[in-house]
N, C-alpha and C positions, 0 to 999 in steps of 0.2 A: 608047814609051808609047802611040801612036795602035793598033799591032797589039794591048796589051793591050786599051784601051778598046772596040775593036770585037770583042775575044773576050765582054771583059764582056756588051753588050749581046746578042751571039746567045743566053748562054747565060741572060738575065737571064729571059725567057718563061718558064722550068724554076721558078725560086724565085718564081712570083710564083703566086697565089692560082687553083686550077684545076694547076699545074706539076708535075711530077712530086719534084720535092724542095722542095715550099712550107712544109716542118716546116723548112729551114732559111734561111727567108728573111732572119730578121733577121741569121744570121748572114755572108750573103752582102750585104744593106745594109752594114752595120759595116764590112768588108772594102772595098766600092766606094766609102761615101764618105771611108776615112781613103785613100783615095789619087789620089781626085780630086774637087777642089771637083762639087757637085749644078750641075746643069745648069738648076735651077731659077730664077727669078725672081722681084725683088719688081714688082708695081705700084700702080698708085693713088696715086702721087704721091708715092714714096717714094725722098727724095734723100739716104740716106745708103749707100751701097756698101762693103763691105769682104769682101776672099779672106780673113780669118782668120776662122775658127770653132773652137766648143770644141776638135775635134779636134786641131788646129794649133798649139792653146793648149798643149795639153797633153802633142805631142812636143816644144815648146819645154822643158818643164819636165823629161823626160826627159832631153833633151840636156845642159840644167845639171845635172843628176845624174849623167851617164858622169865628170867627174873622179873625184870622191868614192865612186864605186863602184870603178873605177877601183882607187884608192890603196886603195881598202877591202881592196881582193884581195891585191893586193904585202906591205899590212901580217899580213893573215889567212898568207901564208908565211913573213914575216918573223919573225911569234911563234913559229909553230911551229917556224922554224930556231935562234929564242934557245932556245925550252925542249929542243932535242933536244940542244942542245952546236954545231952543226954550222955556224950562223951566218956564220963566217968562211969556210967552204967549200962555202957555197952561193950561186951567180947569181943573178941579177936575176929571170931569169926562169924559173929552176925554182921560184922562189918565187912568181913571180906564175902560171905554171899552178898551181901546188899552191891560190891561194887563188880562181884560175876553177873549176877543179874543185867547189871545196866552196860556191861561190853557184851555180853553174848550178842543180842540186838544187832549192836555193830559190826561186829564183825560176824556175824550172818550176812546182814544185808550188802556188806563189803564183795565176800567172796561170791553173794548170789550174783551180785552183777557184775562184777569184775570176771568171774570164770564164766560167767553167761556168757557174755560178749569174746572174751578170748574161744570157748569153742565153738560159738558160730561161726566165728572169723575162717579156725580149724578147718572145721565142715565143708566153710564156703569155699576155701582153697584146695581143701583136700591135701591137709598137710598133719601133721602132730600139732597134740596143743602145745601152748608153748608154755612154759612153769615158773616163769622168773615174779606172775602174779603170786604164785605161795610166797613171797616174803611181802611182796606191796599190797596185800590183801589184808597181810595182819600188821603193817605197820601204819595204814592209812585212820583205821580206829584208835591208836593210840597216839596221836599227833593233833588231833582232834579235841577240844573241850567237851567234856563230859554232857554240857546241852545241846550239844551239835543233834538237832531233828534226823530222824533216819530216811526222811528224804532227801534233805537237801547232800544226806553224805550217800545216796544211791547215785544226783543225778553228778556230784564232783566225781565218785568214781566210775563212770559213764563217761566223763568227757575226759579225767585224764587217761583211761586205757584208749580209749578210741583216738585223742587228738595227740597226745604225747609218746602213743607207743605202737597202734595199732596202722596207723596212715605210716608210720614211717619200716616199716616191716616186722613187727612183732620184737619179742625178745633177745635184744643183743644190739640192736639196731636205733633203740630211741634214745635221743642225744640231752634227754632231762630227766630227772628223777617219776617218775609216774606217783608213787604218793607227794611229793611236796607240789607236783602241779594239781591233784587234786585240793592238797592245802592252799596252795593258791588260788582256786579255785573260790574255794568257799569267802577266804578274806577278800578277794574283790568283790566278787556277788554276793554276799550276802555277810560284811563284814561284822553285823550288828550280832553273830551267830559266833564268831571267834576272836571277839575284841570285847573290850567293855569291860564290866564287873559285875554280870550277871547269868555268865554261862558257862562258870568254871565247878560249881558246887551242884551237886545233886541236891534237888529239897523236898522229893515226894517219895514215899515206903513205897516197895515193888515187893508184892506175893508175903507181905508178911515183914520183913528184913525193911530194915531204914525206918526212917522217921520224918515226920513232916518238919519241917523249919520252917520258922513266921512267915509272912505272907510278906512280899516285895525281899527275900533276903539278897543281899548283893555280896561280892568279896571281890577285889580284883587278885592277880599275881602277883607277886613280890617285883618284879621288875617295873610293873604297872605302879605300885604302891610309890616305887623311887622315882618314875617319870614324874609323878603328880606334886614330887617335894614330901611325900609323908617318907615315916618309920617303915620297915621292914615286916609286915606282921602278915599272920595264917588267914584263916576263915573268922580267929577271933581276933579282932581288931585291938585288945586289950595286950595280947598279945608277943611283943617280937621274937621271931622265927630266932631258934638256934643253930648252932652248926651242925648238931646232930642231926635235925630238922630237913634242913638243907640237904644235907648228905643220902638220908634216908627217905626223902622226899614226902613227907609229911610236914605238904603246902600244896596250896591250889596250884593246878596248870595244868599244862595238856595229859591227858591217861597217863601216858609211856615215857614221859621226858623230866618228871622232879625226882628220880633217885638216880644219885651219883654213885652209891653202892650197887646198884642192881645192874648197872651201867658198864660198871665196870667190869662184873662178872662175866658179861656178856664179852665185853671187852676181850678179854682174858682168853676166851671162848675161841672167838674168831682169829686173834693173833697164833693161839697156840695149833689152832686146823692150818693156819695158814688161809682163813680166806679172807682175811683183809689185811691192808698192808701199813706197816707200824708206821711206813715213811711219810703217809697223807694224814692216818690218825695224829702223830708226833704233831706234824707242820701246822695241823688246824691248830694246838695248843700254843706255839710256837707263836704263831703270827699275832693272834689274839692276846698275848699276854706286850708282845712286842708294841702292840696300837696301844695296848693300855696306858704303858709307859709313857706313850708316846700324848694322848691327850688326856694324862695324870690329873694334871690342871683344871678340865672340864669334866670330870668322875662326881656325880654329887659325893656330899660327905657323908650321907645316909648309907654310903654302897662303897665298902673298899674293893682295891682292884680284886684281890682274889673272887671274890662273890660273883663276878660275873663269871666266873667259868663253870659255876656249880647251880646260877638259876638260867630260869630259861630252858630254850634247848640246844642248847651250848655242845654240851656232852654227848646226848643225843643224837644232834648231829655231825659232829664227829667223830663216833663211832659206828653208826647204822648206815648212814646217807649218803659222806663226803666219801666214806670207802666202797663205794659202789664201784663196782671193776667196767660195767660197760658204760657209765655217765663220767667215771673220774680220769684223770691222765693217765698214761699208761707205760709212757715213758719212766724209768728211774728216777733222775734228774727232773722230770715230770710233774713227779710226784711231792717232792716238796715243793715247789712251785705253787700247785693247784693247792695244797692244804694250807699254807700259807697262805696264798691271797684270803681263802673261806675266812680264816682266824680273823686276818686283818680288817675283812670288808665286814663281817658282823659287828664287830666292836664299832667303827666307823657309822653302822648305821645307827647302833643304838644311840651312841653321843651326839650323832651328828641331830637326829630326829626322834624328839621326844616323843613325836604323836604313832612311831611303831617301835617301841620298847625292846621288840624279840632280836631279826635281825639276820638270825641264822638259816631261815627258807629262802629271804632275797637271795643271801652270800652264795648257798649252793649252787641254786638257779642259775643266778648272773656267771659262777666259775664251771657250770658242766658245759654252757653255749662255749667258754672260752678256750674247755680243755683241748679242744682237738688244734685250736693252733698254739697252743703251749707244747704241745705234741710235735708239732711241725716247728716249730721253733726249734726245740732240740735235737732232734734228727736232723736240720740242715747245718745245726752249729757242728754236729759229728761228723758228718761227711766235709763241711768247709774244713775241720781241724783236721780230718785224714789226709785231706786231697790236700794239706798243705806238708805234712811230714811225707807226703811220695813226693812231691816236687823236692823238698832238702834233700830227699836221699837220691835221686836222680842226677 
């Protein structure tokens, strides 16, 4: 590491202002400080120190995401070996190359233009790139159905870095999730591309790996399958999904959101760094089992309550999404608040409207707009409570 650091700095005179490559400074910042803490200092009397920074924060949140990616890929060959017949005669890991293959794409094309566009921004302002895309880069592939065209997911993550994050001052400052408005994105424009029952299974061999599946194959999600009044089943229709199933996410649905074990791991991950907070993860669970309760009576019978917290992306997004520190409340008291409502409004939407099954992109959406005056709700109730115990004691 020392021979890199001293490569760095001879060639750092070149990117700097006057350098002969100073058009790509910012992108040679980015590069320098995600790999070694700034050399910089505080002073004036400044006694709090810490080596973590956003950047550090944010390959934490990576790393809790390689499970779930991970399992995302093995299940992405696993559909395609149920729908092709071949299932019993394919490996462990012709199936999980077949299901690297078909994310690499994505998340290429994810980060080329998501970091494209953050260091022009860079550039254009003459400022550091900003890093909070390392975690919305590789969540925005995994959120996505496996047919999602690598167009239509260049030009969603085009319009949610630019309209969601970048118009309102880059990272720390956009008041919505940037991949779930790319998600939203795609279900409004082009909803035929992340709905239906035809764009959740891979059906054509990439480089050797996979196998073809009949020709018109369809499968919907298991949430999908309960909207419609059927049984509970996989890619085989003959099928119904088990709890192991379920848990382990070997079932159609988006990349990164059918395993509840990988999920969790991540979980795990994030609680124990301290970078997301138990109080928003808890209250999505919380609220959501609470609505359940609540409209028990309208739950098909195909779908007990517990089942919905383990299909979908329930879990998901309550672990990766609703704990977003600069979209979620930020207040304490805050914070069960804001995770509770997510719980509550998902379940609501699934029951209430058959014809969008999921539930969990609206909930976040609709509670990141709301967090800042849940925010301000609770701060004036603490100053109202203070400024009433100085007047008793006066």
């Amino acid at each position: 590491m020392k021979f890199l650091r001293n490569y760095l700095n001879k060639i750092k005179p070149k990117f700097e202002e006057g350098g002969k490559l100073k058009a790509f400074r910012s992108l040679f910042d980015g590069f320098e400080t995600f790999l070694f803490v700034p050399n910089d200092t505080s002073k004036n009397g400044v006694n709090i120190h810490d080596a973590i920074d956003s950047k550090r924060i944010m390959s934490l949140v990576v790393i809790a995401l390689m499970p779930a990616m991970l399992l995302g890929m093995y299940n992405i060959g696993l559909q395609n070996a149920i729908a092709a017949g071949t299932a019993a005669t394919t490996g462990w890991f012709d199936m999980f190359m077949f299901g690297l293959l078909v994310m690499l794409p994505k998340i290429a094309v994810s980060y080329i233009v998501g970091l494209g566009i953050e260091f022009t921004v860079a550039q254009w302002k003459k400022e550091e790139i900003h890093e909070g895309f390392l975690v919305s880069g590789i969540i925005i592939p995994m959120i996505v159905p496996v047919g999602c065209p690598l167009w239509i997911l260049a030009v969603a993550t085009a319009f949610a870095v630019i309209f969601a994050k970048e118009v309102f001052g880059g990272t720390g400052m956009n008041i919505v999730n940037v991949a779930l408005i790319a998600r939203a994105f795609i279900f409004f424009a082009y909803p035929s591309v992340i709905s239906g029952d035809s764009v959740w299974v891979a059906t054509e061999p990439i480089m050797g790996f996979g196998a073809q599946a009949v020709d018109g194959y369809t499968c919907a999600t298991a949430l999908q399958h309960v909207a419609n009044g059927a049984a509970i089943t996989g890619a085989d229709p003959n099928v119904t999904l088990s709890v192991c199933d379920m848990l382990f996410g070997f079932m159609p649905g988006s990349i990164g959101e059918t395993s509840v074990v990988a999920i969790a791991i991540g979980a795990v991950i994030l609680l124990w760094t301290g970078v997301a907070s138990w109080k928003t993860m808890l209250s999505v669970f919380v609220g959501g089992i609470a609505m359940l309760f609540v409209f028990e009576d309208k739950l098909p019978e195909a779908m007990p309550i517990w089942h919905h917290l383990l299909l979908g992306g329930f879990c998901f997004g309550a672990v990766f999404m609703a704990t977003d520190p600069v979209t979620s409340a930020r207040t304490e008291t805050g914070k069960y608040i804001y995770g509770f409502g997510i719980g509550a409004m998902t379940i609501i939407i699934r029951v209430l409207n058959p014809g969008y099954p999921e539930g969990m992109m609206l909930a976040i959406l609709l509670m990141n707009v709301t967090a800042p005056f849940i925010d301000y709700c609770v701060v004036q109730s603490n100053v109202s409570a203070r400024a009433k115990r100085l007047t008793k004691k006066n």
